[in-house]
N, C-alpha and C positions, 0 to 999 in steps of 0.2 A: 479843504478842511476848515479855512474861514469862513465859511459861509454854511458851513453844517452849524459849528459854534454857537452863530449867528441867528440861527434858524432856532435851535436849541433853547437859546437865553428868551428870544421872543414866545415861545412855546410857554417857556418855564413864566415870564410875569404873566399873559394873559392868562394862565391859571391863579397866579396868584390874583389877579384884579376879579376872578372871577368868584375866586370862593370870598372875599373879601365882599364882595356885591352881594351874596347870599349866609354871610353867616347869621347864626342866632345870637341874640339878644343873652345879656348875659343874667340879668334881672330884671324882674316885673314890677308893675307898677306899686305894689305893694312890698317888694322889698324881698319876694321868692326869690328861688335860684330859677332859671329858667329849663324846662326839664326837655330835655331834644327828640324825646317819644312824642311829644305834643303835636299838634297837627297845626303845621304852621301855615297861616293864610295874611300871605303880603311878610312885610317885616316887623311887625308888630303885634299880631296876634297868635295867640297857641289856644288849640282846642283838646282836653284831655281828652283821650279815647272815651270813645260812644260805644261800649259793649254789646248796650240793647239796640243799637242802629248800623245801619250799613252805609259806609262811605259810599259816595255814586261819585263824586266829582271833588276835585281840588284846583282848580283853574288858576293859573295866574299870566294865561291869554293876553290879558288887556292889559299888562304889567307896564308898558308902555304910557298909558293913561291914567294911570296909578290905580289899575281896578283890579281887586284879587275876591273868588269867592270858593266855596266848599260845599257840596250839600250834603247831606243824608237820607236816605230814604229810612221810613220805621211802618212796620207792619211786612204783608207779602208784595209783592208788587207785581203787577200781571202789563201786557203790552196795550196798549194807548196810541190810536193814531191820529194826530190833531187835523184843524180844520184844510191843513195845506196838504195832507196826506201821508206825513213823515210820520212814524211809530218808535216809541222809546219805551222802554219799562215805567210805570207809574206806579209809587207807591202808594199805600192806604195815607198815609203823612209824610213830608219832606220837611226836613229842616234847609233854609239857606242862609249862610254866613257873609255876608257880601262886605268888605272894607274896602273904601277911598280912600290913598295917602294923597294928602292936597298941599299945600304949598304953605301955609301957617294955619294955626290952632282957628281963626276967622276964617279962613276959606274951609276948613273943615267943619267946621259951627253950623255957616252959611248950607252947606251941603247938607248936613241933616236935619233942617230945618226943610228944606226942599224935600228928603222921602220921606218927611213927617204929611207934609201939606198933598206931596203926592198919592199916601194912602189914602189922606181923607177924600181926596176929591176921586180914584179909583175904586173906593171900596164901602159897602154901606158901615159906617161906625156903629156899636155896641156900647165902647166904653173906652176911656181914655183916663190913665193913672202914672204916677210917676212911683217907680221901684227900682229903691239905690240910685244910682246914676241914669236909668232908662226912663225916655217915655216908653211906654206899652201902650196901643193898640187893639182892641180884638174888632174881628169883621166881620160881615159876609159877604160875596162875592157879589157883585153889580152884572156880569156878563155870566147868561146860562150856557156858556160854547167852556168855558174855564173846568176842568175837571175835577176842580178842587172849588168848595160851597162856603169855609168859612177859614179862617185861621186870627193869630195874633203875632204882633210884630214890636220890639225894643230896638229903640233907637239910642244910639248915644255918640259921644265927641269924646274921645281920648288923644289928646295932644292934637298933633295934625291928622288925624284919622276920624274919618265918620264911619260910623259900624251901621248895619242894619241886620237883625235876625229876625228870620220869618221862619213861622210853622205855618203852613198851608194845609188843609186836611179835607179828604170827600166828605163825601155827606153821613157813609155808614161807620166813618171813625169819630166814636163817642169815646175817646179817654179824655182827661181833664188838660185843655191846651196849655193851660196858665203854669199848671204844676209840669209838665215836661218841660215849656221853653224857661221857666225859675230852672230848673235842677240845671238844663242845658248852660244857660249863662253862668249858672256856679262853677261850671267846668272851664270857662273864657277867661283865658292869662293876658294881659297885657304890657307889650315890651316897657320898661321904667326909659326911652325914649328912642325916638326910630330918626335922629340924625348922620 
């Protein structure tokens, strides 16, 4: 009977250490309530539902490294099999959300600094602007093996977090990248702090 107890009580905190490890943020950095439909990527970020896109991924795999990311596909998507032979659904456009929680507001600085310099040197530059908080990005792609021809990319540092959102798109998707990834970032809540 001690040792059922016993068993019981240790059952009972690691749930409790556990939902504690995963709760939501109670306010954004703006001073919202933080709203729990939101599509949370890492512990700091909420994404309002994408009506006109399709979730494909919410990853928080690398959670150990502090790497959390989401995508979305937009358009139809048909099957794609890369240069090593594996086949996945490809959409006409993908959005990725990708956030590094890093150790202080300078190692997360540092960090997007780094996939800022890594677009440049991966990808032919168009045009480079800052809007609100983000640098912005638009490209074309450097490697003709890539299934996707051009896209644009915001960067930013919130607290200890480096964000990077990429729209990647083939060649025969002509909607306006700039105005989908603006509206997309209108939708990006950020936790009022991820201590």
């Amino acid at each position: 009977m001690g040792k059922t107890k016993k068993l019981l009580g240790m059952i009972i905190l690691l749930l409790l250490v556990l939902t504690a490890c995963t709760s939501s943020p109670t306010k954004t950095i703006d001073g919202e309530d933080w709203d729990e439909n939101w599509i949370k990527i890492g512990r700091s970020m909420g994404v309002e539902n994408q009506a006109n896109y399709t979730l494909v991924e919410n990853k928080d795999t690398l959670a150990a490294n502090g790497l959390y990311y989401a995508t979305w596909g937009i358009g139809k998507s048909k099957p794609f099999t890369n240069e090593n032979g594996e086949t996945s659904d490809l959409y006409e456009a993908q959005i990725y959300a990708l956030v590094t929680e890093c150790t202080s507001e300078e190692s997360a600085s540092s960090k997007t600094n780094e996939l800022i310099q890594s677009a440049k040197n991966n990808y032919h530059l168009e045009s480079e602007e800052t809007l609100d908080h983000y640098s912005i990005v638009t490209y074309n792609y450097k490697k003709a093996t890539s299934p996707y021809t051009h896209g644009i990319s915001a960067f930013t540092t919130i607290g200890k977090n480096s964000i990077c959102i990429e729209l990647t798109a083939q060649n025969e998707f002509t909607d306006d990248l700039k105005s989908i990834l603006v509206e997309f970032l209108n939708d990006c809540h950020y936790a009022k702090d991820n201590d």
